[in-house]
C-alpha positions as CSV (number, residue, x, y, z in Angstrom):
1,X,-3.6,-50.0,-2.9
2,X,-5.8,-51.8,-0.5
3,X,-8.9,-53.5,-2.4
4,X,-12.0,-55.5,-0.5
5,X,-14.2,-57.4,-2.4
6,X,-18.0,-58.2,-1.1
7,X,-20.5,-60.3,-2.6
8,X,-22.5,-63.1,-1.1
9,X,-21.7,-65.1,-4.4
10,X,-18.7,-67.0,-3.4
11,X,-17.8,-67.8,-6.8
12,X,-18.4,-64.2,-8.1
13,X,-15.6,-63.4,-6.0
14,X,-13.0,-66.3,-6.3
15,X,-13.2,-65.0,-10.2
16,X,-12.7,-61.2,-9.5
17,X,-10.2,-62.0,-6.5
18,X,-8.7,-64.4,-9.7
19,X,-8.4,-61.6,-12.0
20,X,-7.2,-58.7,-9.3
21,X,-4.4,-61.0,-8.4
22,X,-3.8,-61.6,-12.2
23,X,-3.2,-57.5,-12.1
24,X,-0.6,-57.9,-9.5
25,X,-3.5,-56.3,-6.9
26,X,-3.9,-58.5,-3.7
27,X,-7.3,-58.5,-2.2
28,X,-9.9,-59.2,1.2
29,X,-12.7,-61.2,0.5
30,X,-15.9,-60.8,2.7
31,X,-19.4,-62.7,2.4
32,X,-20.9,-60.6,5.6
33,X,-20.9,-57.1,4.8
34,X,-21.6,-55.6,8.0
35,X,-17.8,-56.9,9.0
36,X,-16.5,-54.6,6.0
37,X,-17.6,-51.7,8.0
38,X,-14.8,-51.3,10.2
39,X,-12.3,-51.8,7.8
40,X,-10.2,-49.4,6.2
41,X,-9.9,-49.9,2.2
42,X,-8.7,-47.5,-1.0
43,X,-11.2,-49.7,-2.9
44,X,-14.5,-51.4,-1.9
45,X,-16.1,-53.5,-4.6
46,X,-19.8,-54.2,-3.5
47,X,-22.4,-56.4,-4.9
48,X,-25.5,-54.1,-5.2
49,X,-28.2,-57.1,-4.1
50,X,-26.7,-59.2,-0.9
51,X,-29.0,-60.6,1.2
52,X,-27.8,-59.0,4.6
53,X,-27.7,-55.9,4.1
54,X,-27.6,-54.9,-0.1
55,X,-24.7,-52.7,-1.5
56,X,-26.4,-49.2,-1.4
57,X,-27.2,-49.1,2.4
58,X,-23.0,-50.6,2.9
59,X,-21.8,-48.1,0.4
60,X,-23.7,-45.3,2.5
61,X,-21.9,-46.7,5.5
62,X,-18.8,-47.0,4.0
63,X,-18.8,-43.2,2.5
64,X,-19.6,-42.3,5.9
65,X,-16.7,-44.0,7.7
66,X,-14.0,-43.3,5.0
67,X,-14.9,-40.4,2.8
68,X,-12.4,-40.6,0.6
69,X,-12.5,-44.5,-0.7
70,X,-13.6,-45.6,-4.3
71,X,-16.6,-47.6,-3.8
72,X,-17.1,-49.6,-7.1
73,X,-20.6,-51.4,-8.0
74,X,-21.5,-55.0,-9.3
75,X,-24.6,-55.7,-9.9
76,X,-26.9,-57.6,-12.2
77,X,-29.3,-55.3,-12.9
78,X,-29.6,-51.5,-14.2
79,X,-32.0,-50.0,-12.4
80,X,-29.8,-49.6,-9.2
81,X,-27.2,-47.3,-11.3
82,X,-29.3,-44.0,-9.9
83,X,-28.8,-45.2,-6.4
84,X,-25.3,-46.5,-6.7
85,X,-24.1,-42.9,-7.8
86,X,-26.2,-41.5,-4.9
87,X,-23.5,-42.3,-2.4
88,X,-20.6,-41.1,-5.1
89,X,-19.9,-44.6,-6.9
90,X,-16.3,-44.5,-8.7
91,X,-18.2,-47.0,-11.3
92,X,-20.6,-49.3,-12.0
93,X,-19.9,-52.7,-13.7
94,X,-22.6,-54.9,-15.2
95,X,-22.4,-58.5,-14.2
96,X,-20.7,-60.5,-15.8
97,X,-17.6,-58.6,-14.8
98,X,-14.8,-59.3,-17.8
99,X,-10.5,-58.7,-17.0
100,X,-10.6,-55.8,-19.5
101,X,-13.2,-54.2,-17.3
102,X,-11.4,-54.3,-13.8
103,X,-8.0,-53.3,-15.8
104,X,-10.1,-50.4,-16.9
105,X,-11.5,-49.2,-13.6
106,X,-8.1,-50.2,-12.0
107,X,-6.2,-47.9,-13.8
108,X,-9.1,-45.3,-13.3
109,X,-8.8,-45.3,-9.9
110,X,-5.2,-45.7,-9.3
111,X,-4.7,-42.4,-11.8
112,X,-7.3,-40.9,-9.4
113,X,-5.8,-41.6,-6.3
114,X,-2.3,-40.6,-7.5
115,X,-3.6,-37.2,-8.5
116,X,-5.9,-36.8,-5.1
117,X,-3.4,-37.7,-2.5
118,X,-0.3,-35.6,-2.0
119,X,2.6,-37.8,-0.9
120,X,6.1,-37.4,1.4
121,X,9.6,-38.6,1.4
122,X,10.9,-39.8,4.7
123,X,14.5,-41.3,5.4
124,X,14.0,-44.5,7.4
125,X,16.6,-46.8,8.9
126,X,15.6,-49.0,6.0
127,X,16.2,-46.1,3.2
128,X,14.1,-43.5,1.3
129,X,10.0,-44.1,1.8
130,X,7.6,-42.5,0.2
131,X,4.0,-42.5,0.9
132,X,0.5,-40.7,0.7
133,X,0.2,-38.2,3.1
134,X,-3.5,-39.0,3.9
135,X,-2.3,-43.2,4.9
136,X,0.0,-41.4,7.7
137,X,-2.0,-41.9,11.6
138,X,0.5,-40.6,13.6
139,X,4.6,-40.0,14.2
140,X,5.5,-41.3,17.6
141,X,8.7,-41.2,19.7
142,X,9.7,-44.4,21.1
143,X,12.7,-46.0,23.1
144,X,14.7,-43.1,21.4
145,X,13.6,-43.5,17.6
146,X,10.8,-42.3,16.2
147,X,8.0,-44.5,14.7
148,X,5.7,-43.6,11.6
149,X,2.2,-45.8,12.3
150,X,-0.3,-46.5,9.2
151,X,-3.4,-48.6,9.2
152,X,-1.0,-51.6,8.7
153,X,2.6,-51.0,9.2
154,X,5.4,-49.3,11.3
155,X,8.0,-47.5,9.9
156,X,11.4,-46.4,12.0
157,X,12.6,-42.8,11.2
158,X,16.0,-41.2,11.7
159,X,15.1,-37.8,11.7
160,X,13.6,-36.2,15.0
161,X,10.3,-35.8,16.1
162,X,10.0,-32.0,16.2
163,X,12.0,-32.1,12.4
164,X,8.7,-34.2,11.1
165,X,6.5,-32.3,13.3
166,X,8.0,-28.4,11.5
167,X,8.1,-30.9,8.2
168,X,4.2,-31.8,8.5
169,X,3.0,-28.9,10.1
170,X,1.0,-27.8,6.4
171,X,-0.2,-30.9,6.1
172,X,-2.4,-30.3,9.6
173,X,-0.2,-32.6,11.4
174,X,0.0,-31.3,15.1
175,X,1.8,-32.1,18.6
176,X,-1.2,-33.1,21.1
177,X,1.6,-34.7,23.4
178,X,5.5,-34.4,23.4
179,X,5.9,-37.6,22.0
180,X,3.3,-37.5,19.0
181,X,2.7,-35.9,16.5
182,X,-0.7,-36.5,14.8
183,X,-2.6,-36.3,11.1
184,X,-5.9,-33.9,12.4
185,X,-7.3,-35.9,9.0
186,X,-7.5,-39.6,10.6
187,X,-8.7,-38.6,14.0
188,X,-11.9,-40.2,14.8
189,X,-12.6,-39.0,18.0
190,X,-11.6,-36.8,21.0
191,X,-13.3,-37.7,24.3
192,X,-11.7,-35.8,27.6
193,X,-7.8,-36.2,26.8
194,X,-8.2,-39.3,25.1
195,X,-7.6,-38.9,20.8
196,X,-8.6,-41.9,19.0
197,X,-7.5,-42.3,15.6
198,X,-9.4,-44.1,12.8
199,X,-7.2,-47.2,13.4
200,X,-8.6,-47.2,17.5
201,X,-5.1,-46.1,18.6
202,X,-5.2,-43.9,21.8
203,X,-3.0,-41.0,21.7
204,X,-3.0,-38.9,24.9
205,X,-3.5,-35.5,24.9
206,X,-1.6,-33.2,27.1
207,X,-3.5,-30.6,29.3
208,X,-1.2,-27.9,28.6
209,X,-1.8,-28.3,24.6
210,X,-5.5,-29.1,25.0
211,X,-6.4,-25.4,24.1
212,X,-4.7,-25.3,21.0
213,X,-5.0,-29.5,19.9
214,X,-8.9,-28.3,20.0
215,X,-8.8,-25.7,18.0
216,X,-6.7,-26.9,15.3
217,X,-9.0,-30.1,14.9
218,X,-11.9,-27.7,14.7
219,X,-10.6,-25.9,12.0
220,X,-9.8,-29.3,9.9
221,X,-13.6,-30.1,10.5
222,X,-14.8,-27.5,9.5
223,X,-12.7,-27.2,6.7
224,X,-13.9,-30.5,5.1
225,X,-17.4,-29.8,5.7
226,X,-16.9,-27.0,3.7
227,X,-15.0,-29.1,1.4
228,X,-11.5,-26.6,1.9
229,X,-9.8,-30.2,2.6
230,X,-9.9,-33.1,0.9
């Protein structure tokens, strides 16, 4: 589980860092939180007043970016809590933030997460991996092996690319190219043939499956606007 912390109180954060790592849960710090933006978390814990730029208007950006992250408030004060669950706060913890609280909202969230996000088995020249479905970018075929890219790591498969591809195919996983095969979830934009995904990866799109590519990403969009996919 990825966690960020941001709070323009140093010390705040050394202690909540102190106690996430206490839980066995490493953690990024930022001070700036216009530099948490672009990064990809499971869990964002955001002081409500920074100077910069304050925790509501981040945790709007950040809902917007990543839909699906836990965003979890600190603040000092009470009269935020209205605003904070405007943007779909997991929780909202009163400063001074105690171990029994984050072991609380820890467990919340990881119970949350386990029961949101559907997860596969793959076989892996390494052995059995098992991961979320959703943390999945793309499968790509590569100096004769196929490669599974997340946010953060590579993994080397030993099935084939078109097995994965029939494997994935409900989980709106698609072939844009011969030699990828995509999550339609984690694509942030199409311009001409060029796909990026959420990570800025470029994945070409072939001509000849342009027709179909663009359709199927419709249909996931417009599925999670209507909230058919999570």
């Amino acid at each position: 589980m990825k966690i960020a912390l941001c709070d323009d109180e140093i010390e705040v954060m050394k202690e909540l860092e102190q106690i996430l790592h206490g839980l066995g849960y490493p953690c990024d710090r930022y001070q700036d939180p216009t530099q948490l933006i672009h990064h990809s978390y499971d869990v964002y814990f955001l002081d409500i007043g920074m100077d910069l730029m304050n925790g509501i208007e981040t945790g709007k950006q950040l809902r917007k970016a990543y839909p699906k992250c836990c965003i979890i408030y600190l603040t000092n004060f009470d009269d935020y809590r209205s605003q904070a669950f405007g943007v779909h706060a997991f929780d909202y913890l009163k400063k001074p933030v105690t171990k029994e609280d984050i072991e609380r909202v820890i467990k919340d969230v990881t119970a949350f997460i386990d029961k949101e996000t559907p997860k596969c088995s793959f076989h892996t020249k390494d052995g059995v991996l098992q991961l979320p479905i959703d943390d999945i970018l793309y499968f790509e075929f590569l100096g004769r092996n196929v490669i599974l890219h997340t946010s953060d790591r590579q993994y080397t498969m030993t099935q084939s690319l078109h097995t994965i591809a029939d494997m994935m195919k409900s989980y709106h996983f698609v072939m844009p190219h011969k030699s990828f095969c995509i999550n339609l979830k984690n694509v942030k934009l199409l311009k001409g043939y060029d796909i990026t995904m959420i990570n800025q990866d470029i994945i070409p799109l072939s001509q000849k499956r342009s027709s179909e590519f663009r359709k199927a990403l419709n249909d996931v969009l417009y599925e999670q606007i209507r909230g058919g996919i999570k």
